[in-house]
C-alpha positions in Angstrom: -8.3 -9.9 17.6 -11.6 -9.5 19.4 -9.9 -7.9 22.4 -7.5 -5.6 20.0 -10.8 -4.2 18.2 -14.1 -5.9 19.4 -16.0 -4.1 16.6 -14.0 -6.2 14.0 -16.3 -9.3 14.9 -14.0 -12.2 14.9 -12.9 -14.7 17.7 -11.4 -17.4 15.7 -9.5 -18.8 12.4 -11.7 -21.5 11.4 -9.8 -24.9 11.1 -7.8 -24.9 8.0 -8.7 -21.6 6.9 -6.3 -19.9 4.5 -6.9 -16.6 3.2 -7.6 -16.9 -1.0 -4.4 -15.8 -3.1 -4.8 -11.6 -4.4 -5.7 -11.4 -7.7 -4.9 -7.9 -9.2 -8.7 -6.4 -10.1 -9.6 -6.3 -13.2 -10.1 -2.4 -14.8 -14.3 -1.9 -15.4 -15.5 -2.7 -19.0 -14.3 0.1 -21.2 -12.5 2.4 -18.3 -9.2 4.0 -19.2 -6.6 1.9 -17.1 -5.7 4.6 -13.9 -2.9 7.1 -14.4 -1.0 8.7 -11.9 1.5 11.5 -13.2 5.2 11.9 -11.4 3.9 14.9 -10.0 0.9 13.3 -8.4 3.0 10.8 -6.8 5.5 13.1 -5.3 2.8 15.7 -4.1 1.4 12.8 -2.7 4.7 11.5 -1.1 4.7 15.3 0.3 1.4 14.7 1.9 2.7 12.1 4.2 3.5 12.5 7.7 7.1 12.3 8.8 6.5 10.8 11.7 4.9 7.6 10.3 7.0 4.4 10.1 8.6 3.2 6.8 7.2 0.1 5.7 8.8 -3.2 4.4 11.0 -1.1 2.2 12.6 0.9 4.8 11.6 4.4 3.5 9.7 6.2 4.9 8.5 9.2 3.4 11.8 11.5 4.5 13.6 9.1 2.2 10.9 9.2 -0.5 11.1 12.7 -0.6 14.5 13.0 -1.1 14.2 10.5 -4.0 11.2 12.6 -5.9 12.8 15.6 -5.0 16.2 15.1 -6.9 16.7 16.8 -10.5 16.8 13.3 -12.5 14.1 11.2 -13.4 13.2 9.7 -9.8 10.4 11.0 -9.7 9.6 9.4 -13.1 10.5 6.3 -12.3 8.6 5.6 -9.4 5.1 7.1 -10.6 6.0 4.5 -13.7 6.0 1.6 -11.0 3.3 2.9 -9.3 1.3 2.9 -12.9 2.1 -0.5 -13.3 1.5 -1.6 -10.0 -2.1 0.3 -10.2 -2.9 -1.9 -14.0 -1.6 -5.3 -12.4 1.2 -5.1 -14.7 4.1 -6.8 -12.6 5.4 -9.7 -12.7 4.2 -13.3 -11.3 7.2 -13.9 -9.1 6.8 -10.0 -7.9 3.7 -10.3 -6.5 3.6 -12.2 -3.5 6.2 -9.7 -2.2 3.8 -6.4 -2.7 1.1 -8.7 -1.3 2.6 -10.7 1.6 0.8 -8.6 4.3 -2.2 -7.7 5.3 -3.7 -4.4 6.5 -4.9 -4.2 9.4 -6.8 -0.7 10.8 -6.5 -0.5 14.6 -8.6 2.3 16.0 -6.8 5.2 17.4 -7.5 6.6 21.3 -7.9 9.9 19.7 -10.0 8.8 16.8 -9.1 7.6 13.6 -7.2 4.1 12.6 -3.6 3.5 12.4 -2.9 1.2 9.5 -0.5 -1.8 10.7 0.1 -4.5 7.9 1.0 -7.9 9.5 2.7 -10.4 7.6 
């Protein structure tokens, strides 16, 4: 890893090292759990670059936008997982598969980080 990104400090994986299980974060004291609105989630599906690789679903964000962009309730139905995903509100045996990989930023040539998840 140090020769990938020296800045990232890290040369080894202690002996029997294993990263501690994701626990979904809970909300502050008193905050109104997060909201995102269908059209906040498909203007932000809109945002994303084409050219970017899909992730462990497949889609990229063509596909995506074909989904939020149909007349039905798409659009609705993915800001609704989103929602639930954003509260922790999925269940146990989901979990491990939105968390299996981790995020890793690998700093661009021309500045900036590309995001890889590996896992």
């Amino acid at each position: 890893l140090v020769k990938l990104c020296p800045q990232a400090g890290v040369d080894h994986k202690p002996d029997g090292y294993r990263r501690p299980p994701l626990q979904p974060a809970a909300p502050p004291q008193g905050a109104d759990p997060i909201q995102f609105e269908p059209k906040d989630v498909a203007s932000a599906i809109f945002r994303g670059d084409l050219g970017s690789s899909a992730g462990p679903s497949g889609m990229g964000y063509a596909t995506l936008r074909l989904l939020v962009d149909q007349p039905d309730d798409t659009a609705e139905a993915l800001a609704l997982c989103v929602n639930r995903i954003a509260r922790g509100d999925i269940p146990e045996a989901v979990r491990p598969l939105l968390t299996a990989g981790r995020t890793v930023a690998v700093p661009k040539a021309t500045g900036g980080v590309r995001p890889i998840v590996v896992g």
